[in-house]
NURO-517276 format. One record per residue (C-alpha): residue in one letter; chain; y, x, z. Coordinates in nm, 2 decimals, m for minus. Last residue first. Layout:
N
<a; A; <Y; X; Z>>
...
This chain:
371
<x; A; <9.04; 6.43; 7.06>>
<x; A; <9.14; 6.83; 7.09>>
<x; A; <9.05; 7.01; 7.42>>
<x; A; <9.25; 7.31; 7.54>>
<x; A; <9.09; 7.46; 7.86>>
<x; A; <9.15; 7.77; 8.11>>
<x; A; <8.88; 7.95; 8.30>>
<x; A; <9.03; 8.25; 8.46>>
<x; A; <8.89; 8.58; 8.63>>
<x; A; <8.82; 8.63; 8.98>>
<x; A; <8.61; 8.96; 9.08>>
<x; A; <8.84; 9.27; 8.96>>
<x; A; <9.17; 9.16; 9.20>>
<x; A; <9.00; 8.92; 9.43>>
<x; A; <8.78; 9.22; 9.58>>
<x; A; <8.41; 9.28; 9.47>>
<x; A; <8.48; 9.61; 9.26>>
<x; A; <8.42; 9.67; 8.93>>
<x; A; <8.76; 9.76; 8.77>>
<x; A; <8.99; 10.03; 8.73>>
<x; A; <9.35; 10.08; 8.56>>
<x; A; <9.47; 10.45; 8.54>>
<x; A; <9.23; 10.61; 8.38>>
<x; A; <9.21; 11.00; 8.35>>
<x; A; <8.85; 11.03; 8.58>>
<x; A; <8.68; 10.82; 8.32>>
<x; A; <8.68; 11.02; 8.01>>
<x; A; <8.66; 11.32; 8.26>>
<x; A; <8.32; 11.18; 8.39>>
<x; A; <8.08; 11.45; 8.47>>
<x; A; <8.33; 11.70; 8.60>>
<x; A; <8.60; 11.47; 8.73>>
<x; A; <8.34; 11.28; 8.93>>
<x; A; <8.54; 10.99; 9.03>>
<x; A; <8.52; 10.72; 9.38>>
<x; A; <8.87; 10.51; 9.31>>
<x; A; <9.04; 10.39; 9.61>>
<x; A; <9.31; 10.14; 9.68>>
<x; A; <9.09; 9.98; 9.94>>
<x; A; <8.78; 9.77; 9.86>>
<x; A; <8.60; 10.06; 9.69>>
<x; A; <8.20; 9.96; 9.58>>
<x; A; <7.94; 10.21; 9.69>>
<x; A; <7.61; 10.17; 9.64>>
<x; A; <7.34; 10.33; 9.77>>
<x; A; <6.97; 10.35; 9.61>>
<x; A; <7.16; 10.31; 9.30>>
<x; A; <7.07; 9.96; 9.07>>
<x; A; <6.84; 10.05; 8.79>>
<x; A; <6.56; 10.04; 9.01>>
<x; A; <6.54; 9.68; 9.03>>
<x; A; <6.55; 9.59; 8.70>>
<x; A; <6.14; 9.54; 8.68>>
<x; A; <6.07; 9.19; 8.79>>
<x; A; <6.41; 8.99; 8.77>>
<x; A; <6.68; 9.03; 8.98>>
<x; A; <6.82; 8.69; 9.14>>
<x; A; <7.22; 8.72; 9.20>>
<x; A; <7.38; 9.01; 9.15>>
<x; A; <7.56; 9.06; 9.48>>
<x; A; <7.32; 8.82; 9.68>>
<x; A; <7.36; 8.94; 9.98>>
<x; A; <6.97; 9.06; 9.98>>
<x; A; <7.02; 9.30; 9.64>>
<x; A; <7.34; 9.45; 9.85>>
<x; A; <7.10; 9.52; 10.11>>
<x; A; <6.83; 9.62; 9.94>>
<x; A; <7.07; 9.85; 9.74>>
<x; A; <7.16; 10.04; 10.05>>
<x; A; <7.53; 9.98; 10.17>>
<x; A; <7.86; 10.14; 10.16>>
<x; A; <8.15; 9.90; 10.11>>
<x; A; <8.44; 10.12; 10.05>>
<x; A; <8.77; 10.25; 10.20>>
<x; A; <8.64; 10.20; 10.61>>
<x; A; <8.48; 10.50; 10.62>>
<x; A; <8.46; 10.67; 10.26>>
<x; A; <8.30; 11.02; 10.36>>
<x; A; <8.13; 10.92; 10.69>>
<x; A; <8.00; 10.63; 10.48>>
<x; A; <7.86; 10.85; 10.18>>
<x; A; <7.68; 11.10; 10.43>>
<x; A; <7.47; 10.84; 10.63>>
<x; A; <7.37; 10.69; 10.28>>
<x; A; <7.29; 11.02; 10.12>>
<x; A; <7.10; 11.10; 10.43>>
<x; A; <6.90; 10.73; 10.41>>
<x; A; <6.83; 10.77; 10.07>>
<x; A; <6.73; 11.16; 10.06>>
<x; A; <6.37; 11.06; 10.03>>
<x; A; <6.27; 11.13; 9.68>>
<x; A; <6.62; 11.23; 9.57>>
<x; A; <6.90; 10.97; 9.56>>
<x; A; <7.06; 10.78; 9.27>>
<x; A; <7.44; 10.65; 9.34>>
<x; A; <7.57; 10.37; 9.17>>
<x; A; <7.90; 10.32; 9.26>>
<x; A; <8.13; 10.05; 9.18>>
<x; A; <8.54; 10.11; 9.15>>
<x; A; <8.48; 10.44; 8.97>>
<x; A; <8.17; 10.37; 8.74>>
<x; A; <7.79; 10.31; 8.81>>
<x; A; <7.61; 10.61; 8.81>>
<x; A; <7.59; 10.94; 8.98>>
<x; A; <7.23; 11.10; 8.97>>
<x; A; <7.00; 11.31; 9.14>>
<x; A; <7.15; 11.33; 9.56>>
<x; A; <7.05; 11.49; 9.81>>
<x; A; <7.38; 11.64; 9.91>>
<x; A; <7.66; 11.59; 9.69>>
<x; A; <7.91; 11.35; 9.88>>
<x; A; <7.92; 11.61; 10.15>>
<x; A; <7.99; 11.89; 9.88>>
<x; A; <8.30; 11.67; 9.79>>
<x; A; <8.48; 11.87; 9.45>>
<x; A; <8.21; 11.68; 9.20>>
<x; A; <8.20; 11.37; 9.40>>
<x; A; <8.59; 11.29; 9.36>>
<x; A; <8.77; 11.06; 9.62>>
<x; A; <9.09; 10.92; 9.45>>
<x; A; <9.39; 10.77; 9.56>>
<x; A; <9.65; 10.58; 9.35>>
<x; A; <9.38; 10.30; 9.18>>
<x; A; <9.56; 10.06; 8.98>>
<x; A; <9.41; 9.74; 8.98>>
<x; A; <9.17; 9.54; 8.72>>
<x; A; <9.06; 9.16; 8.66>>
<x; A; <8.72; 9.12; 8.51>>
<x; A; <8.49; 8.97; 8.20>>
<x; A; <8.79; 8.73; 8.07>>
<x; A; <8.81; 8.33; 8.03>>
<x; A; <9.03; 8.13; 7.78>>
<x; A; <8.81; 7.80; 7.66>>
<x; A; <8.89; 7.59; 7.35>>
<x; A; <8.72; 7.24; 7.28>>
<x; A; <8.68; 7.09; 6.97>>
<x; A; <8.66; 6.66; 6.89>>
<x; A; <8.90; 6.72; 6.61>>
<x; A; <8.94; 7.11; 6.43>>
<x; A; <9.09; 7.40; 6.69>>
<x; A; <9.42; 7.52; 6.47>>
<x; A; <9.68; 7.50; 6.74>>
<x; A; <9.48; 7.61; 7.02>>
<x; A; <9.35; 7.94; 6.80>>
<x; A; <9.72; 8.03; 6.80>>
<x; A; <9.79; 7.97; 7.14>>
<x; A; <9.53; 8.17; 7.27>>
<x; A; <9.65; 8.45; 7.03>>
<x; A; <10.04; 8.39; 7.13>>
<x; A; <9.95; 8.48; 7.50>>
<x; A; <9.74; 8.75; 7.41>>
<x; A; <10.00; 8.87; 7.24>>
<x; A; <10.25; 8.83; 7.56>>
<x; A; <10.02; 9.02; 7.77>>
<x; A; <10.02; 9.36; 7.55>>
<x; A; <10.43; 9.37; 7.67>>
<x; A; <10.27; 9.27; 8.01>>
<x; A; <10.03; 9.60; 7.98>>
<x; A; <10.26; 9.85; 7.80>>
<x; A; <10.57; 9.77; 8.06>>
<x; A; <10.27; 9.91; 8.33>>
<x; A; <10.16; 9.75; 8.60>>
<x; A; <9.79; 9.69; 8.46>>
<x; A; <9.77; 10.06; 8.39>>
<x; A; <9.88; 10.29; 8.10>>
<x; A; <9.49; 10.37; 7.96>>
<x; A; <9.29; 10.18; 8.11>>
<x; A; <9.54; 9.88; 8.12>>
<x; A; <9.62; 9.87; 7.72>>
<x; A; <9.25; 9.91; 7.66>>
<x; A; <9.18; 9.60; 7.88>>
<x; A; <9.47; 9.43; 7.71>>
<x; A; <9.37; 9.56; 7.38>>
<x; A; <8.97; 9.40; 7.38>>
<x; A; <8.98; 9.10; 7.25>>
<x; A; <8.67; 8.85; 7.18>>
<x; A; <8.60; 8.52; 7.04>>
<x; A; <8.30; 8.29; 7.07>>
<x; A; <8.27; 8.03; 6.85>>
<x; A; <7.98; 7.72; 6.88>>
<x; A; <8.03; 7.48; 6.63>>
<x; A; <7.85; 7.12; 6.55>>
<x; A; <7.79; 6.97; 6.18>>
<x; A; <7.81; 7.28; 6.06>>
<x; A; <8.14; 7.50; 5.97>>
<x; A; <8.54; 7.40; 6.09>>
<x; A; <8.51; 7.66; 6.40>>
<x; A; <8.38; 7.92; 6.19>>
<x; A; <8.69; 7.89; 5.96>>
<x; A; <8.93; 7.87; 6.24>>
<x; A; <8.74; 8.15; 6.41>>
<x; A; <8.81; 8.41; 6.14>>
<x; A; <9.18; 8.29; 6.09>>
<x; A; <9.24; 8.29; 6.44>>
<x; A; <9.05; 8.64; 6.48>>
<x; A; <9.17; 8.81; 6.14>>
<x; A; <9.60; 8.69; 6.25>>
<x; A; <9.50; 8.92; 6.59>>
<x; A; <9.39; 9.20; 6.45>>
<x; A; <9.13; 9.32; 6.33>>
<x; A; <8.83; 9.09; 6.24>>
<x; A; <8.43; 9.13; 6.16>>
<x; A; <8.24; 8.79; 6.20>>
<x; A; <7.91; 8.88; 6.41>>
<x; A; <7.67; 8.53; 6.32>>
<x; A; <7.52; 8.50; 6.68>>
<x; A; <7.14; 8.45; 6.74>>
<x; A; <7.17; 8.83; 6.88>>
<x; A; <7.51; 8.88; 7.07>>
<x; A; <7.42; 9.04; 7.41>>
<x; A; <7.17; 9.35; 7.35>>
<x; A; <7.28; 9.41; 6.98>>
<x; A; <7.64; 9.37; 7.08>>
<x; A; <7.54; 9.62; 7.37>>
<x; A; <7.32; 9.88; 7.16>>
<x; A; <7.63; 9.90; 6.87>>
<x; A; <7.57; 9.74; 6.54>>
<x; A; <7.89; 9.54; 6.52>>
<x; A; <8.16; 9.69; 6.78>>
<x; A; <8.37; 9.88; 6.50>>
<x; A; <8.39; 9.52; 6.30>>
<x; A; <8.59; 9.39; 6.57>>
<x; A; <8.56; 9.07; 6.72>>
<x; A; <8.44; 8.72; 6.61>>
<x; A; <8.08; 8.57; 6.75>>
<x; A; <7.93; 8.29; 6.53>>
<x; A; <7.72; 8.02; 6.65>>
<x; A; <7.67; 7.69; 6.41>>
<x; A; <7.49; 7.43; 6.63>>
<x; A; <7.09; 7.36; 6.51>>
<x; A; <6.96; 7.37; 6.81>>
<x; A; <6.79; 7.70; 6.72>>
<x; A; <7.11; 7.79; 6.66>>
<x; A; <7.24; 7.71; 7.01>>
<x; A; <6.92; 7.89; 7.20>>
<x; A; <6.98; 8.19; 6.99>>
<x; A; <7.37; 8.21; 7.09>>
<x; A; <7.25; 8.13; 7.45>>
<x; A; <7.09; 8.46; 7.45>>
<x; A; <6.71; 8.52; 7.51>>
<x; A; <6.68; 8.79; 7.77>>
<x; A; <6.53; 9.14; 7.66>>
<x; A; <6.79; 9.34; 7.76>>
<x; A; <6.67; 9.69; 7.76>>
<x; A; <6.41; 9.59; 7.53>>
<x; A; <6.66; 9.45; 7.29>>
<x; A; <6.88; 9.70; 7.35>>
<x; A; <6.61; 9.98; 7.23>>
<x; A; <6.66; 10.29; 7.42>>
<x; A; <6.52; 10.56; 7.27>>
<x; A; <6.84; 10.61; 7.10>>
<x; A; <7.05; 10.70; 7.37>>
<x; A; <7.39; 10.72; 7.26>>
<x; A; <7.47; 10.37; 7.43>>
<x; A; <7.84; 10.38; 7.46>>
<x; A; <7.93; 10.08; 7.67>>
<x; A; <7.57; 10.06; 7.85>>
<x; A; <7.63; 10.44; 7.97>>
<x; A; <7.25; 10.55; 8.01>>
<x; A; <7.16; 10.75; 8.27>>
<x; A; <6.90; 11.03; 8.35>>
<x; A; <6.63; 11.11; 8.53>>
<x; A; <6.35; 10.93; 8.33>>
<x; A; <6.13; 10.69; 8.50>>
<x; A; <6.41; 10.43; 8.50>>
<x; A; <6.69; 10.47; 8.30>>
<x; A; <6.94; 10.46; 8.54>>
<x; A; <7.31; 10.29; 8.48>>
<x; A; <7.58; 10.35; 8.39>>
<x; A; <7.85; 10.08; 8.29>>
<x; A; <7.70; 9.79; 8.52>>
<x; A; <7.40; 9.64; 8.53>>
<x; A; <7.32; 9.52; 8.19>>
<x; A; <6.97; 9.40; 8.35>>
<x; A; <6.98; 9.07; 8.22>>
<x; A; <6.88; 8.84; 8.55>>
<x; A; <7.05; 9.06; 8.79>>
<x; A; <7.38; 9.06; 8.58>>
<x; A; <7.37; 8.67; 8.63>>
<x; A; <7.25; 8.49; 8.37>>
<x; A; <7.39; 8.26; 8.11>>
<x; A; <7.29; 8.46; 7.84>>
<x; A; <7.54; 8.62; 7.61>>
<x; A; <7.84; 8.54; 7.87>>
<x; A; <7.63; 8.71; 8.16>>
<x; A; <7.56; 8.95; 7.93>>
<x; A; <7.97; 9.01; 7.82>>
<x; A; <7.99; 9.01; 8.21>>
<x; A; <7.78; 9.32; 8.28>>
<x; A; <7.91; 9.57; 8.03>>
<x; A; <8.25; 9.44; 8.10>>
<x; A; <8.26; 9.52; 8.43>>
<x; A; <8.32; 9.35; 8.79>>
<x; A; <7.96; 9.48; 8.90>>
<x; A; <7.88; 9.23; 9.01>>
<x; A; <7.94; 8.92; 8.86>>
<x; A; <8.25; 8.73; 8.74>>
<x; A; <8.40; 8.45; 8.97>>
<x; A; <8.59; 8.18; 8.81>>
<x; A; <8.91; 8.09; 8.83>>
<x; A; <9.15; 7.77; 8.79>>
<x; A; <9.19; 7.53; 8.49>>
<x; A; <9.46; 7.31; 8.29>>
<x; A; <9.69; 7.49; 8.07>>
<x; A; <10.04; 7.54; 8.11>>
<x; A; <10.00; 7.91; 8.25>>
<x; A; <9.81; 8.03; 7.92>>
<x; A; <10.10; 7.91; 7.72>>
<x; A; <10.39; 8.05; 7.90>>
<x; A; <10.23; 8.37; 7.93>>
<x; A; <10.48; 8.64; 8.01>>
<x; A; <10.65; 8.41; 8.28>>
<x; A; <10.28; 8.35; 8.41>>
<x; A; <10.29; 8.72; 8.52>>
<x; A; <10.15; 8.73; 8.89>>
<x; A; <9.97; 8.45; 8.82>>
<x; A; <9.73; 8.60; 8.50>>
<x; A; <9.67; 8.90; 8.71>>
<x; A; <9.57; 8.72; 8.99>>
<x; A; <9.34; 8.55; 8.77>>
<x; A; <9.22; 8.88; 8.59>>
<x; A; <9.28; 8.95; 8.18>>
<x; A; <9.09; 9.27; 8.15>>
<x; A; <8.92; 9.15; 7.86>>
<x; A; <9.04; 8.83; 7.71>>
<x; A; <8.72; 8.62; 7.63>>
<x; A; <8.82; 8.36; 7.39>>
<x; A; <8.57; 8.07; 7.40>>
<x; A; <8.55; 7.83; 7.12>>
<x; A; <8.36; 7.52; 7.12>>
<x; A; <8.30; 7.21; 6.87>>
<x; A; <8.14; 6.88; 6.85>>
<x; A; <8.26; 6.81; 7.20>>
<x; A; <8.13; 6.62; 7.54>>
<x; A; <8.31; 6.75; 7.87>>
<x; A; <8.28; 7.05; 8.06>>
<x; A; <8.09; 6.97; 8.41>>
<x; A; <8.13; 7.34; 8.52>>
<x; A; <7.72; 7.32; 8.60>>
<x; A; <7.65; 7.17; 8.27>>
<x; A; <7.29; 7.24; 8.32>>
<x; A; <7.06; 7.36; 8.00>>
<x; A; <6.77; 7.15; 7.85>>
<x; A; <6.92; 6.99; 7.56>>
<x; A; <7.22; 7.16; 7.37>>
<x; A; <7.47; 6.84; 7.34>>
<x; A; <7.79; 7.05; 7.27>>
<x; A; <7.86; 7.01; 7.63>>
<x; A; <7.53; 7.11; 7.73>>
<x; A; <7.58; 7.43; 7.55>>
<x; A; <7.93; 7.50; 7.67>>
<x; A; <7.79; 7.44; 8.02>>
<x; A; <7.49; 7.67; 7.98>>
<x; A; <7.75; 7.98; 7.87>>
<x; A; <7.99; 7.93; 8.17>>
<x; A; <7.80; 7.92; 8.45>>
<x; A; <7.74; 8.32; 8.42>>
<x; A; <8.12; 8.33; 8.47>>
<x; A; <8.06; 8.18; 8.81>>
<x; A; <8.17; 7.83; 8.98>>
<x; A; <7.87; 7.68; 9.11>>
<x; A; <7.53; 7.91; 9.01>>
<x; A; <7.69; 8.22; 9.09>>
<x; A; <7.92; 8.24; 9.31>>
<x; A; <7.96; 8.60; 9.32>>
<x; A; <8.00; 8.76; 9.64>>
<x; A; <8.30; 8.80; 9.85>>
<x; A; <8.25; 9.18; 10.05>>
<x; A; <8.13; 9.13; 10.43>>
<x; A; <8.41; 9.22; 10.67>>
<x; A; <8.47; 9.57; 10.84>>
């Protein structure tokens, strides 16, 4: 079986993203490895769930998105949004912010926390993520940052974990999140905006990304990235990126009917397209041995060393490390790993993401510069 793509982080990554719009708005001290050019103003519109393959499989459904200049990026491992919105919050690689993928462990405590929900209280996202943000490091340059998305998401542990030093502008709908970023966009003597949309990833989840639902949703986000084109203020720059890509899973393995896949293992993490998966004090190499006669040649199997090694999420700072499974298991077939008992919610979906494959790892970065 061939090694998985990894993450090219540090040439052509969606953690690359974030320092480059900084430099190009004259932040000093961060690299603009993307080589953006000079502006006053910036607005990045992350589209979730909008991959590049996706994207050029349907460029009939988005005129506008297809006539602009760009190519793809690489998101990070895992392919989620949980890790990608921190790469996008602090320029880091999901090794460097610890928002690891969807579940992961809390260390020290036997149990999981689910980064998009975050019912735990004793977590504090600021803790959990203690990284400065590239919003704080704009405003204390003096650039205007605000972050427009729905009001439902302000207040949760991941925007306070990824969007602190941002100004959260509440919108719903798509006429609130031009009109909310076209007034941000216009404030302060420089601009940073960062928009975000969630339906197309919704859309997929729920009816799949080939589904009528899912181009149908394609078209609006066509006409939102116009939109916020046609009312960017002079010497502004707009950027279309996303967090992932997503396929449509037909075949499933699930943990919680697989004996084999239960053995010496604590926890199940991760989600169904990367799997985190927490052994017992020296069950590792068992649960390892047992999770690649199971899969075969469907997944990537490997210890986390290994994966840690390859470089899948780049550098990991002191102190994430065990929040990564001892094995991981990442599909690369058309193959999602559930656990129908402990994951229902997730188990009914229809359009996954996570994995290393083209499909979930590339994901565009399109540009719309105004003189």
């Amino acid at each position: 079986m061939s090694a998985p793509p990894v993450p090219r982080y540090g040439t052509s990554a969606l953690a690359d993203l974030p320092p480059s719009v900084l430099a190009s708005l004259g932040v000093p001290g961060v690299p603009n490895v993307l080589g953006l050019p000079a502006a006053r103003r910036a607005c990045v519109l992350i589209v979730d769930g909008l991959g590049w393959e996706l994207l050029q499989a349907h460029r009939e459904l988005a005129p506008f998105l297809s006539s602009l200049q760009g190519g793809p990026l690489t998101a990070g491992f895992p392919a989620t949004t949980v890790a990608s919105l921190g790469s996008l919050a602090t320029g880091l690689p999901p090794g460097g912010h610890g928002l690891l993928g969807v579940q992961v462990a809390i260390p020290g405590t036997g149990r999981l926390l689910n980064c998009l929900r975050w019912q735990d209280e004793t977590v504090d996202p600021a803790t959990f993520q203690p990284a400065p943000t590239v919003y704080e490091r704009a405003a204390a340059d003096g650039v205007r940052v605000a972050y427009v998305a729905l009001g439902e998401y302000k207040g949760s542990g991941l925007s306070l974990a990824t969007v602190r030093g941002a100004d959260y502008v509440k919108a719903s709908g798509l006429g609130q999140l031009v009109g909310r970023a076209e007034k941000a966009l216009r404030e302060g003597e420089r601009s940073f905006v960062t928009v975000y949309h969630a339906d197309l990833d919704a859309t997929g989840h729920r009816y799949g990304a080939d589904s009528p639902d899912w181009r149908h949703q394609l078209r609006f986000v066509d006409l939102l990235a116009e939109q916020i084109a046609e009312v960017l203020p002079p010497e502004a720059a707009l950027y279309v990126t996303a967090d992932h890509g997503m396929v449509d899973p037909t075949e499933r393995v699930d943990v919680d009917t697989t004996p084999a896949l239960q053995r010496g293992v604590a926890l199940i993490g991760g989600d169904a397209r990367a799997r985190y998966v927490y052994s017992e004090p020296g069950a590792a190499a068992e649960v390892l041995d047992a999770w690649r006669d199971v899969l075969g040649d469907r997944a990537w199997v490997v210890p986390r060393d290994e994966a840690v090694a390859a470089g899948w999420f780049g550098d990991v700072a002191p102190g994430l490390l065990e929040r990564i499974g001892d094995v991981i298991a990442v599909p690369r077939t058309d193959l999602a790993i559930v656990a129908s008992e402990r994951e229902p919610w997730l188990t009914r979906m229809v359009g996954m993401h996570g994995s290393l494959v083209p499909a979930e790892l590339l994901v565009p970065l399109l540009r719309v510069t105004r003189p």
